[in-house]
C-alpha positions in Angstrom: 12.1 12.3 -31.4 9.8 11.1 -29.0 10.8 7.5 -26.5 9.2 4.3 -27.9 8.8 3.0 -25.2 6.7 5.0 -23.1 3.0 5.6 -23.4 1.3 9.5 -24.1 -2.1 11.1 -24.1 -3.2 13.9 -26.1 -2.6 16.7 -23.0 0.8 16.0 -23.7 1.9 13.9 -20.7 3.8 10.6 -21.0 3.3 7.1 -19.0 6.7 4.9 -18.6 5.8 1.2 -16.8 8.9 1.6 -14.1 8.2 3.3 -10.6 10.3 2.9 -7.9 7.3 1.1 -6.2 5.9 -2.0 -7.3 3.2 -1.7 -10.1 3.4 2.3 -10.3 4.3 4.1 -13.6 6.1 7.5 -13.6 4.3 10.1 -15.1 5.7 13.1 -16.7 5.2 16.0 -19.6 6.7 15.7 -23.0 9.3 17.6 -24.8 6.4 19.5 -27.2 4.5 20.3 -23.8 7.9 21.7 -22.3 8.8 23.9 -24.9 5.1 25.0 -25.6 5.5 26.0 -21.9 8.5 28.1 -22.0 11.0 28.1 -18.8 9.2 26.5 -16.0 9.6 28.4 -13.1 7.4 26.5 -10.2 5.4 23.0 -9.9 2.6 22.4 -7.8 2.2 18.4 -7.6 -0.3 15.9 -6.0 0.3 14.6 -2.6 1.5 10.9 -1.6 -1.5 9.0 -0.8 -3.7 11.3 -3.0 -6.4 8.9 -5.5 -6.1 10.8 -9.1 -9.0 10.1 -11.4 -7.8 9.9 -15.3 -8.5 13.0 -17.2 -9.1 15.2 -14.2 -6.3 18.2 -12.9 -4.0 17.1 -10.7 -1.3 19.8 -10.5 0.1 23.1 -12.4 3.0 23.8 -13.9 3.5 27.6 -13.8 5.9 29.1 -16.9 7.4 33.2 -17.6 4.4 32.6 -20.2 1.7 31.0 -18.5 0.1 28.6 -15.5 -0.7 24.6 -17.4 -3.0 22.2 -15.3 -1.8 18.9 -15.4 -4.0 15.8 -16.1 -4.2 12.1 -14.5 -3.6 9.9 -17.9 -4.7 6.8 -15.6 -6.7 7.0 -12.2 -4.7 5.3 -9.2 -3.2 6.4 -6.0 0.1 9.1 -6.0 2.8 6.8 -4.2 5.6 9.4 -5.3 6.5 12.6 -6.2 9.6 14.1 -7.8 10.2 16.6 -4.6 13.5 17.9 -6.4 11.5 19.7 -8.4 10.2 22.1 -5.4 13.9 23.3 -5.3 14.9 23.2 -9.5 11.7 23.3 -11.6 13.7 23.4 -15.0 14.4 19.8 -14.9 11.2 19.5 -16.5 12.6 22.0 -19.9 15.9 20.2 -19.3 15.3 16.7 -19.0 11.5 15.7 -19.1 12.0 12.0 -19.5 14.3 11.9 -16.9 14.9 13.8 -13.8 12.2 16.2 -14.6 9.1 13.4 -14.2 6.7 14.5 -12.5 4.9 11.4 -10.4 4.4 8.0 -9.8 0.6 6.4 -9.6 -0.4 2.5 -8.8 -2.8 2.3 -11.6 -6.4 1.4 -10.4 -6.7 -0.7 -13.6 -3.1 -1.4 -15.5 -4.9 -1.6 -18.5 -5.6 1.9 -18.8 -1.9 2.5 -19.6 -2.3 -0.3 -22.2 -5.3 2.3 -24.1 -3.2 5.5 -24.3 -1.4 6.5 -27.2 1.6 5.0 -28.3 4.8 7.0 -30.0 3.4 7.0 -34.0 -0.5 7.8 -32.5 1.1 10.8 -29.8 3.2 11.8 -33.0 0.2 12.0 -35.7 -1.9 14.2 -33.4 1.0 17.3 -32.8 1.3 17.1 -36.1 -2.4 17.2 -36.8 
């Protein structure tokens, strides 16, 4: 249900270890957070250069039910955003681990993404 091979944190946001820049991973929300959300409607992301601390807001995503912060699963500095999302925010209902990512980070640390969740952990706690 959920891809193996990506990493996830309990806010419901997913990790994958491919950026288009060297040593960044792509960040994005899951399929559970997507359709918790409902039709997404806008996304407010961070900027290029920005430093995001793990666990802190970085950007909203604003449904027809309701406005969800986003979190930083890793602490790093933004070096992309997905700006086709300003123009067609359902890419995140209709494709979340693909065109609808969200951002790419340079990891301060790589082995943060190595001590987030992995598929059967992310799994157990929805189900929880």
């Amino acid at each position: 249900m959920y891809p193996e091979d990506l990493k996830y944190t309990s806010e419901h946001e997913w990790v994958r270890r491919e950026g288009e820049h060297a040593g960044a991973v792509r960040i994005g929300i899951t399929d559970f957070a997507q359709d918790a959300l409902g039709d997404i409607v806008y996304v407010s992301l961070p900027e290029v250069g920005e430093q995001v601390e793990a666990g802190a807001t970085c950007g909203t995503l604003e449904s027809t039910k309701s406005v969800s912060d986003v979190y930083a699963p890793i602490s790093g500095e933004v070096v992309a955003r997905n700006e086709t999302l300003d123009a067609t925010p359902e890419l995140v209902n209709s494709d979340p681990y693909g065109a609808g990512w969200l951002f790419e980070v340079v990891p301060a640390d790589a082995g943060q993404v190595d001590g987030l969740l992995d598929v059967a952990d992310y799994t157990a706690t929805i189900e929880a």
